[in-house]
GUPA-92417 format. One record per residue (C-alpha): x, y, z. Coordinates in pm, 1 decimal, m for minus. Example, Ala and Ser with C-alpha at 12.3 -4.5 7.8 and 13.67 -1.06 7.14 Angstrom:
! GUPA-92417
1230.0  m450.0  780.0
1367.0  m106.0  714.0
END
This chain:
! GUPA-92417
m8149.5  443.4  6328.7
m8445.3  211.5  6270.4
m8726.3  332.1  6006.9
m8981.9  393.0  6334.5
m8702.9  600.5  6530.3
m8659.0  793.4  6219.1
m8968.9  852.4  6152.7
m9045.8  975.1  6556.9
m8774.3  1177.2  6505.7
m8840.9  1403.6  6214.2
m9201.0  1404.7  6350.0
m9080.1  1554.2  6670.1
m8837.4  1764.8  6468.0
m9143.6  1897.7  6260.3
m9326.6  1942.8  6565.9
m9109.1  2162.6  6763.0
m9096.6  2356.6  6387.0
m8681.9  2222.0  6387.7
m8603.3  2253.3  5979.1
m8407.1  1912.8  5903.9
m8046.1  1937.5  5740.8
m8051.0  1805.9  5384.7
m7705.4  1897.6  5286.3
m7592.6  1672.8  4991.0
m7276.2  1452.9  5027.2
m7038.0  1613.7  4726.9
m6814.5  1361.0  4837.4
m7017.2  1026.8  4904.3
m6814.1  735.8  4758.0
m6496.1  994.6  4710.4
m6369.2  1074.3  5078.4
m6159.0  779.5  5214.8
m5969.7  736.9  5566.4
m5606.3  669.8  5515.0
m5561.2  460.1  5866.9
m5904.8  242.4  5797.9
m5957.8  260.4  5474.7
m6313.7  265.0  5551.6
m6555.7  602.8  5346.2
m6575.0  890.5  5558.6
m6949.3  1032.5  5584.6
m7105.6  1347.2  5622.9
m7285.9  1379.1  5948.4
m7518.7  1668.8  5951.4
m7649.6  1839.6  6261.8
m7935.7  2049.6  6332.1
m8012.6  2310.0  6628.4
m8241.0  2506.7  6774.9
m8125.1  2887.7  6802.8
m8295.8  3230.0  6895.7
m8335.7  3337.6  6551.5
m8406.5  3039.2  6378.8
m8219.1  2690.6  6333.1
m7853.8  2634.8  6301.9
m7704.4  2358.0  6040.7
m7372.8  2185.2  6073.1
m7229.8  1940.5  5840.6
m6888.2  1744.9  5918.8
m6710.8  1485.7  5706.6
m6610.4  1246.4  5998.3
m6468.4  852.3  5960.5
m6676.2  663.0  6236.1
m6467.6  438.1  6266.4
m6211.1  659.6  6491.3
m6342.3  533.8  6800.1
m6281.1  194.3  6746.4
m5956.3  198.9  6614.5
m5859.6  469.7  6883.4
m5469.5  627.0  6795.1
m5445.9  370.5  6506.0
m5725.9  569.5  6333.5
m5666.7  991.5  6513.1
m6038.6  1130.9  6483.5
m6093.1  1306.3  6140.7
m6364.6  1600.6  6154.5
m6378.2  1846.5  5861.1
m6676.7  2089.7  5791.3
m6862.8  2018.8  5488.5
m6792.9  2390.1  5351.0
m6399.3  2379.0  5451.5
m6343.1  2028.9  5237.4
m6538.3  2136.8  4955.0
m6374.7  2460.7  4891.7
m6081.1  2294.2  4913.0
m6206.8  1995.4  4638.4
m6316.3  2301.7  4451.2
m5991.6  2434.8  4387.4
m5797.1  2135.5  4322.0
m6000.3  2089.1  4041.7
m6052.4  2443.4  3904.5
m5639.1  2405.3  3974.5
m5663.4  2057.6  3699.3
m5811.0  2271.3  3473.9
m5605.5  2559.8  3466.9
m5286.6  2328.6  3403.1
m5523.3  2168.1  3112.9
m5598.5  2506.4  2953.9
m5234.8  2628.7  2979.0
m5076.6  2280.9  2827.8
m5272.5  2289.4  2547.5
m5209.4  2624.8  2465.1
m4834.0  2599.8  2520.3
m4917.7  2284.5  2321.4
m5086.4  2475.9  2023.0
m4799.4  2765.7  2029.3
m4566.0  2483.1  2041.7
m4741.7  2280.0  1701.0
m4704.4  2646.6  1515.8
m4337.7  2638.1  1500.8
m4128.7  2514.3  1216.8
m3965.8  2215.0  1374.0
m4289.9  2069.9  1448.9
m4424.3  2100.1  1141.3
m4141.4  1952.3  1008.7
m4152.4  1668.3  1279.5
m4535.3  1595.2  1191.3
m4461.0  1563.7  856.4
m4183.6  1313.1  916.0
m4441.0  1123.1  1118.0
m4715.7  1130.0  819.8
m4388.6  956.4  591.8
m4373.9  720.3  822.4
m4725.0  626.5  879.2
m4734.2  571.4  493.6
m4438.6  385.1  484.0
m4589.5  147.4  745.3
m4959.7  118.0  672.5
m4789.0  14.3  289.9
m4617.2  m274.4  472.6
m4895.6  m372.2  658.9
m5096.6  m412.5  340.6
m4843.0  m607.3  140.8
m4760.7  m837.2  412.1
m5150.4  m886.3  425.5
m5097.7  m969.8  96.5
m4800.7  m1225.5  129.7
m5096.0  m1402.1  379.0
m5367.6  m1418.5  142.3
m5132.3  m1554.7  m157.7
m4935.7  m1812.1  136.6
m5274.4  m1979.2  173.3
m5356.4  m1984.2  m169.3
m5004.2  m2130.0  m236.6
m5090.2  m2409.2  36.8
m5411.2  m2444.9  m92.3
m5215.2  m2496.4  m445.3
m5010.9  m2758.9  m309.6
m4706.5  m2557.9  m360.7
m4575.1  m2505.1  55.6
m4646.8  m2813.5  275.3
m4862.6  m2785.5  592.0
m4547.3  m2734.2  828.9
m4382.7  m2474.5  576.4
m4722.0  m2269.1  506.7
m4759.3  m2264.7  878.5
m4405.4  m2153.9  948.9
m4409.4  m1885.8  705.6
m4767.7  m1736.3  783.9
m4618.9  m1722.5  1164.8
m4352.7  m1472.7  1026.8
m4558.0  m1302.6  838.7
m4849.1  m1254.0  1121.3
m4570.9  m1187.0  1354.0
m4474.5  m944.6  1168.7
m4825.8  m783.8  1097.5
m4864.0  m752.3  1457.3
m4543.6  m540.9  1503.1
m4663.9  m306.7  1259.4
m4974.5  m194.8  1371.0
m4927.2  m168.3  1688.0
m4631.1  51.7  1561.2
m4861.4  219.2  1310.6
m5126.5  311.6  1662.6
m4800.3  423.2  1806.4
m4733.3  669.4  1491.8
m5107.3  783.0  1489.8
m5150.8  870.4  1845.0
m4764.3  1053.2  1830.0
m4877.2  1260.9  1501.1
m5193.3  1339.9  1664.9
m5056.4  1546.6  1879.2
m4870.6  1766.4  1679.7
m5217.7  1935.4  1540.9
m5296.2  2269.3  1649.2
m5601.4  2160.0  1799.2
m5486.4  1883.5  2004.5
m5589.5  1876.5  2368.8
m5585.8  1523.8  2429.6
m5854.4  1238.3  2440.6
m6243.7  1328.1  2303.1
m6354.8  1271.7  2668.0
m6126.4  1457.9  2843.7
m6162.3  1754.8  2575.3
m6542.0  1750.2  2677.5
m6492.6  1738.1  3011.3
m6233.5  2022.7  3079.5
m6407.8  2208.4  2778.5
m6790.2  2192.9  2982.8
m6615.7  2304.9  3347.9
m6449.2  2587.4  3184.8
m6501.3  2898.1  3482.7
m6650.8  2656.8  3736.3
m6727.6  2804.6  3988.2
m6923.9  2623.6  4229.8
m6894.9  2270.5  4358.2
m7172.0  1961.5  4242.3
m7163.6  1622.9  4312.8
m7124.6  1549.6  3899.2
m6798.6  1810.3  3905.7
m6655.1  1579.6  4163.3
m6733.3  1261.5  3977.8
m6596.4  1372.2  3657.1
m6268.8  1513.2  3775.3
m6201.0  1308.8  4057.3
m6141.4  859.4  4149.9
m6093.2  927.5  4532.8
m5952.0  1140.7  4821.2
m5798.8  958.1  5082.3
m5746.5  1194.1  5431.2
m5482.5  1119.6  5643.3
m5602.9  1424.4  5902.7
m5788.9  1742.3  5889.1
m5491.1  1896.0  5622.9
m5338.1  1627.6  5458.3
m5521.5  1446.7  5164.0
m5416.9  1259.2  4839.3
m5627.8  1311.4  4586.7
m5616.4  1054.2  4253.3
m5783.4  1197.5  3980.8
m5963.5  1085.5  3662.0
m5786.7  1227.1  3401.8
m5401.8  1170.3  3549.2
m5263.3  1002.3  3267.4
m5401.9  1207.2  2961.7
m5339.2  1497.3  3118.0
m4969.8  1410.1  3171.7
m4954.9  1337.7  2847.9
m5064.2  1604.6  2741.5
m4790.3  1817.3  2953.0
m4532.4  1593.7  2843.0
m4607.3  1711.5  2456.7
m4628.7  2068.7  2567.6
m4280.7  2102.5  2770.7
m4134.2  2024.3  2412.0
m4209.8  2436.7  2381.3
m3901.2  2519.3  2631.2
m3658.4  2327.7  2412.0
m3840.1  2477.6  2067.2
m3819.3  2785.3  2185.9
m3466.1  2824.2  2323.3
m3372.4  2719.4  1999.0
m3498.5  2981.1  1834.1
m3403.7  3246.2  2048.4
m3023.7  3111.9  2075.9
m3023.9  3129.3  1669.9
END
């Protein structure tokens, strides 16, 4: 619609006292089609009825028409798909909440203790290699620089030794991240912390819920969606660490 046609038309829409729909997209950006790949958008209607004015707001793809049976039309009222967004997420958050208590129940219990422990041993034992072979590098050069090693032997040497360095932190970031989450208060990363932590009891739908929980929805008809959401992989994480409880806790019921 060209700027003059829009503005006749919410003059005549003013004029015959018609209230305009300004229903905000939740999903602008979010909702995808799965046959065209293309954003679906929210078309809003507006009608005249005896007692007042009537609004009606769809998530459609408009592409539908073009594509004809490669594309089958897609037509979902506004209220219907956010309800439904709206419990997916409060849905996240409930498996968030319940992880990291398992989680915290799970970090209580002697074997994990035990196990965390084992892990601070062998952070020490590591981040005391790392230093020395830091160590060997600094006193290499000032060996070459000495005149003791040659250029060729100083270089092969420092190759080992960097190698080597290399291997052990990424091993030590390896250690850190696996001890982390043996503390009672783990629940994964700082961000995703904040952001399950603010939502807490959500219960109505905004457009900066939707952003922080979830990438995109992709709608294959008026029931079937796949949703990809922002926190997948630290929250499966996070899951992973708590199903050790089942095993922990047999254990200790069996003995």
């Amino acid at each position: 619609m060209s700027i003059k046609k829009k503005a006749y038309h919410d003059s005549h829409s003013k004029d015959k006292g018609v209230e305009k729909n300004t229903k905000e997209d939740m999903l602008q950006g979010i909702l995808y089609c799965a046959h065209c790949g293309n954003k679906m958008n929210l078309y809003r209607k507006t009608v005249k009825l005896v007692g007042g004015v009537g609004h009606y707001s769809t998530y459609v793809c408009r592409r539908s028409a073009t594509y004809g049976d490669a594309d089958p039309k897609k037509n979902i009222k506004a209220e219907k798909m956010e309800a439904f967004v709206l419990e997916l997420i409060k849905t996240h958050i409930a498996v968030y909440v319940e992880s990291k208590e398992r989680l915290k129940a799970l970090n209580r219990m002697p074997k994990a203790v035990s196990e965390k422990s084992e892990l601070d041993k062998r952070l020490v034992e590591l981040q005391s290699r790392y230093d020395k072979v830091a160590d060997f590098i600094k006193n290499l050069y000032e060996d070459f620089a000495d005149g003791v090693f040659s250029e060729d032997e100083y270089l092969e040497m420092k190759a080992g030794y960097v190698a080597e360095q290399e291997a052990l932190s990424e091993e030590i970031v390896s250690a850190r991240m696996k001890a982390s989450t043996y503390e009672t208060s783990y629940s994964g990363s700082t961000d995703m912390q904040e952001a399950f932590s603010k939502y807490l009891g959500v219960s109505e739908l905004s457009r900066e819920l939707v952003l922080t929980f979830i990438k995109k929805i992709t709608c294959y008809d008026n029931d079937r969606f796949e949703v990809k959401y922002t926190f997948t992989d630290e929250l499966a994480k996070l899951m992973f660490s708590a199903g050790r409880l089942r095993a922990e806790v047999f254990h200790h019921s069996a003995g």
